[in-house]
C-alpha positions in Angstrom: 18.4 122.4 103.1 16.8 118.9 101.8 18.3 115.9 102.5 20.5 114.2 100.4 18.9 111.9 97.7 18.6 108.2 98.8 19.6 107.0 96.2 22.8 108.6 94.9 23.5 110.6 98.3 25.3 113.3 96.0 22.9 115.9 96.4 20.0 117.4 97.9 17.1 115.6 96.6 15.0 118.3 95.0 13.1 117.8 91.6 15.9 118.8 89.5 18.6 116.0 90.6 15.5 113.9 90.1 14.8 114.7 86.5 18.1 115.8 85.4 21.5 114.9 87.4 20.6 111.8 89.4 23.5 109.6 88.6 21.8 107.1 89.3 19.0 107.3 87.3 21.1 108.7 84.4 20.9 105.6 81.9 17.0 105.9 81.8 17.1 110.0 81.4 20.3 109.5 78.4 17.5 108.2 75.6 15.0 109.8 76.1 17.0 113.4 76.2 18.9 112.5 73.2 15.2 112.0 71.3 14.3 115.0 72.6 17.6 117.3 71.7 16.7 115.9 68.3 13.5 117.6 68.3 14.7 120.8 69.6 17.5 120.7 66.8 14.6 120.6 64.0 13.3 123.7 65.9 16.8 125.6 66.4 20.6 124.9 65.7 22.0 122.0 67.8 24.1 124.3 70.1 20.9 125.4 71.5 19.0 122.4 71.5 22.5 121.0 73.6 22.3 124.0 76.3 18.6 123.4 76.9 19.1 119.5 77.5 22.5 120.4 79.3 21.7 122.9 81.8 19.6 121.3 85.0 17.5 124.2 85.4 16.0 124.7 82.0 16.3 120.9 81.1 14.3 120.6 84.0 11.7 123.1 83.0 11.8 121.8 79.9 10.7 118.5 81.1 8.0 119.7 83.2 6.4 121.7 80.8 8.1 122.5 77.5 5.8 125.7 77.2 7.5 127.5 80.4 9.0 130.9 79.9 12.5 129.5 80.7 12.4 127.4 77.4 10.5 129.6 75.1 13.0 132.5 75.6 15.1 130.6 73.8 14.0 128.4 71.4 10.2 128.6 69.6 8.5 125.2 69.3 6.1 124.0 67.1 3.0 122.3 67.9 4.3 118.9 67.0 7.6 119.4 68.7 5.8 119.9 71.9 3.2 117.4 71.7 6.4 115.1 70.8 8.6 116.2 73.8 5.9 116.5 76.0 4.8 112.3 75.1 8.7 111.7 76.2 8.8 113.7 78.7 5.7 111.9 80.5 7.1 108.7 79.3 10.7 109.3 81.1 9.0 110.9 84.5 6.9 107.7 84.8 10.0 105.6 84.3 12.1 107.4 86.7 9.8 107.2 89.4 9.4 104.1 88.6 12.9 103.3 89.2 13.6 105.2 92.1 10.6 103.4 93.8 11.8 100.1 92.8 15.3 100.9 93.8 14.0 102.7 97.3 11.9 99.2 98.1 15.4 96.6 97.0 17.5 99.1 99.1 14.9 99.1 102.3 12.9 96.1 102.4 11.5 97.1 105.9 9.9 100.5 104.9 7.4 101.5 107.0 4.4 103.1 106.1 2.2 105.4 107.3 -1.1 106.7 106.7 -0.7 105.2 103.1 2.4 107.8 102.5 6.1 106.4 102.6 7.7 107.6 105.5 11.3 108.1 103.8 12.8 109.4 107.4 12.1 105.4 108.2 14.6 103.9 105.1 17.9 103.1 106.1 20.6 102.4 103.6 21.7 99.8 105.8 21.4 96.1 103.7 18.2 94.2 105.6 20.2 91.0 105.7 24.3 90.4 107.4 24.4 87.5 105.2 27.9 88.4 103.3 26.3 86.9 99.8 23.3 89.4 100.0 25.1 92.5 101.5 24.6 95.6 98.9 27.1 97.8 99.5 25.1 100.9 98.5 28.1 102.8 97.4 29.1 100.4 95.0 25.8 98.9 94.0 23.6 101.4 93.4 24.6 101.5 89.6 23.8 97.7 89.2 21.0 98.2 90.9 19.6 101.4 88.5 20.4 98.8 85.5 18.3 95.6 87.0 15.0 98.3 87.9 15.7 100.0 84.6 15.1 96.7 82.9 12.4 95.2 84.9 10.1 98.9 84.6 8.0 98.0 81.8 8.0 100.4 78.7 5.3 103.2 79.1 3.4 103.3 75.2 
């Protein structure tokens, strides 16, 4: 079993929650989904196009690679509706790992690294500072903090 995500602690952080059910990561994904349920809608009716942005596993595999079996089964695509999902979905990846790195580094200031790789078994959630006016109290602030990264990460053309 994976350990939960840092930055939610919800679930296990595997590349699904990332992509799709992070709930902190959600306002960044809510956009760019919505765009690309629009698409899907030119390409089917809008209760598929919902179920395929909806369901973490095909949303997902949509995301990755809006050719995969587990989205072509179900919907057929043109050309320009994959070249335009596949331009958000690049765009929305970058953002969100992005974000999670920005919020990682404001919620562990003292991460250690090794080799050139993060060692994430080395974050703590614990605030870096006991001064009460700069305390985040991760269960609370996590949210706030997704807003402030989401608006510093700079837009992706």
């Amino acid at each position: 079993m994976k350990p939960d995500c840092l930055l939610c602690g919800e679930e296990p952080e595997t590349r699904s929650h990332f992509l799709v059910t992070c709930r902190s990561l959600q306002e960044q994904r809510t956009e760019p989904i919505s765009q690309i349920q629009g698409i899907l809608e030119t390409c089917s009716d809008a209760q598929v196009a919902k179920e395929i942005c909806t369901e973490e596993l095909t949303c997902t595999h949509l995301l990755l690679d809006c050719t995969s079996k587990a989205v072509t089964d179900r919907i057929i695509l043109t050309k320009e509706a994959i070249t335009q999902i596949e331009h958000i979905s690049q765009r929305l990846i970058f953002s969100l790992h992005m974000s999670r790195k920005s919020m990682l580094t404001l919620l562990a200031p003292g991460l250690k690294r090794k080799r050139g790789k993060t060692n994430l078994n080395a974050i703590s959630l614990q605030p870096a500072s006991t001064d009460s006016d700069s305390v985040l109290h991760t269960n609370t602030s996590i949210s706030s903090t997704s807003r402030r990264v989401c608006h510093q990460v700079a837009e992706f053309p």
